[in-house]
N, C-alpha and C positions, 0 to 999 in steps of 0.2 A: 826286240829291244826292251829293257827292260830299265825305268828311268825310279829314281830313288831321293826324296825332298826331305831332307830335315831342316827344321826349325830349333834353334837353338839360344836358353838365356843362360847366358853364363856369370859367375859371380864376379861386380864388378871388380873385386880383391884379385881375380888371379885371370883376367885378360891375358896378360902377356905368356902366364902357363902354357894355356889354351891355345893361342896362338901360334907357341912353339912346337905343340904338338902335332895341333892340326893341319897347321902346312906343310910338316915333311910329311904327314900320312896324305895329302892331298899330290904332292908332289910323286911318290912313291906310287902313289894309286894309277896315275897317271901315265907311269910308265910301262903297269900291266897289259899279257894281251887280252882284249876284250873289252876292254876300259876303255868307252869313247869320251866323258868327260867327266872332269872333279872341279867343280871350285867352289869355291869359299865366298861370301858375300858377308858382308858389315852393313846392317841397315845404319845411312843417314841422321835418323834422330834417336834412338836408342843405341848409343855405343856396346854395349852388353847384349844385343841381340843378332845371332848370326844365321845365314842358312846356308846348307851343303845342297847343291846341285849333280848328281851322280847320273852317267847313262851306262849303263853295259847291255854291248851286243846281246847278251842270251843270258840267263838265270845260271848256267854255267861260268859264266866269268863273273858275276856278284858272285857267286857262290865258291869261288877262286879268290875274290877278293876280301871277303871273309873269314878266309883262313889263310893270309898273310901274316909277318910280323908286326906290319907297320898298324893294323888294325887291332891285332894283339895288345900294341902297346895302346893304345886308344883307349880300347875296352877297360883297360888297368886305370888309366889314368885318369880317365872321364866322367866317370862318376862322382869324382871329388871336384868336379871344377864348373860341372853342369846344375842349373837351378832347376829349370824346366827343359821339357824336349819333348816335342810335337813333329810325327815321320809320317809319311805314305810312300809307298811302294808298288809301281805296277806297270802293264804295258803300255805303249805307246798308243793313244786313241786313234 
Protein backbone atom coordinates (compact mmCIF):
# COMPACT_ATOMS: atom_id res chain seq x y z
CA UNK A 1 0.00 0.00 0.00
CA UNK A 2 1.11 3.05 -0.77
CA UNK A 3 -0.42 6.10 1.27
CA UNK A 4 0.14 9.94 0.02
CA UNK A 5 -0.30 13.31 2.63
CA UNK A 6 -0.52 16.71 1.27
CA UNK A 7 -0.79 19.59 3.17
CA UNK A 8 -2.15 22.42 1.58
CA UNK A 9 -2.47 26.62 2.06
CA UNK A 10 -4.53 28.05 -0.23
CA UNK A 11 -5.24 31.66 -1.21
CA UNK A 12 -7.91 32.81 1.12
CA UNK A 13 -9.46 34.74 -2.46
CA UNK A 14 -10.10 31.58 -4.33
CA UNK A 15 -11.47 28.84 -1.54
CA UNK A 16 -14.21 28.17 -3.35
CA UNK A 17 -12.04 27.59 -6.90
CA UNK A 18 -10.20 25.19 -5.00
CA UNK A 19 -12.93 23.53 -3.59
CA UNK A 20 -14.63 22.99 -6.70
CA UNK A 21 -11.95 21.39 -8.08
CA UNK A 22 -10.64 19.45 -5.60
CA UNK A 23 -13.72 17.49 -4.69
CA UNK A 24 -14.62 16.22 -8.10
CA UNK A 25 -10.81 15.12 -8.38
CA UNK A 26 -11.31 13.70 -4.89
CA UNK A 27 -14.64 12.25 -5.98
CA UNK A 28 -13.33 10.80 -9.41
CA UNK A 29 -10.18 9.44 -7.61
CA UNK A 30 -12.30 7.50 -5.62
CA UNK A 31 -13.93 5.67 -8.07
CA UNK A 32 -10.51 4.38 -9.43
CA UNK A 33 -9.33 0.71 -9.31
CA UNK A 34 -6.67 0.75 -6.85
CA UNK A 35 -7.76 3.71 -4.85
CA UNK A 36 -8.61 2.75 -1.46
CA UNK A 37 -9.07 6.32 -0.03
CA UNK A 38 -9.32 10.33 -1.00
CA UNK A 39 -10.44 12.80 1.20
CA UNK A 40 -10.22 16.18 1.81
CA UNK A 41 -9.96 17.73 5.28
CA UNK A 42 -10.40 21.71 6.35
CA UNK A 43 -8.44 22.31 9.35
CA UNK A 44 -10.74 23.82 12.27
CA UNK A 45 -8.97 27.12 12.93
CA UNK A 46 -7.18 28.09 9.58
CA UNK A 47 -9.97 28.01 7.00
CA UNK A 48 -7.33 28.21 4.06
CA UNK A 49 -5.41 25.35 5.20
CA UNK A 50 -6.30 21.78 3.91
CA UNK A 51 -4.97 18.18 3.68
CA UNK A 52 -5.44 15.42 1.05
CA UNK A 53 -5.33 11.91 2.67
CA UNK A 54 -4.61 9.36 -0.39
CA UNK A 55 -4.13 5.32 0.03
CA UNK A 56 -3.46 3.17 -3.07
CA UNK A 57 -3.18 -0.48 -3.25
CA UNK A 58 0.31 -0.49 -5.02
CA UNK A 59 2.44 2.33 -6.74
CA UNK A 60 0.75 1.05 -9.93
CA UNK A 61 -2.60 2.57 -9.11
CA UNK A 62 -0.99 6.05 -7.78
CA UNK A 63 0.68 5.72 -10.79
CA UNK A 64 -2.64 5.21 -12.74
CA UNK A 65 -4.00 7.97 -10.86
CA UNK A 66 -1.63 10.16 -12.00
CA UNK A 67 -2.21 10.10 -15.33
CA UNK A 68 -6.08 10.56 -15.05
CA UNK A 69 -7.94 13.67 -16.37
CA UNK A 70 -9.32 14.62 -13.20
CA UNK A 71 -5.63 14.96 -12.02
CA UNK A 72 -4.77 16.68 -15.41
CA UNK A 73 -7.01 19.17 -14.66
CA UNK A 74 -5.57 19.73 -10.92
CA UNK A 75 -2.18 20.08 -12.23
CA UNK A 76 -3.57 23.00 -14.47
CA UNK A 77 -5.33 24.61 -12.20
CA UNK A 78 -3.45 24.31 -8.94
CA UNK A 79 -0.91 26.14 -9.19
CA UNK A 80 -2.83 29.38 -9.42
CA UNK A 81 -4.88 28.79 -6.30
CA UNK A 82 -2.18 27.09 -3.97
CA UNK A 83 0.16 29.35 -1.56
CA UNK A 84 2.25 26.65 0.03
CA UNK A 85 2.25 22.71 -0.28
CA UNK A 86 3.99 20.42 2.05
CA UNK A 87 3.57 16.21 0.61
CA UNK A 88 5.05 12.92 1.76
CA UNK A 89 4.68 9.75 0.09
CA UNK A 90 5.29 6.17 1.01
CA UNK A 91 4.60 2.79 2.33
CA UNK A 92 2.52 1.74 4.95
CA UNK A 93 4.86 1.17 8.46
Amino acid sequence: MVNVIVILEIDPQKIDEFLAVMLENAAASRLEPGCLRFEVSRDATQSNLFALSESYVDQAALDFHNATPHVAIWREKGPSLVLKRWAAKGPVC
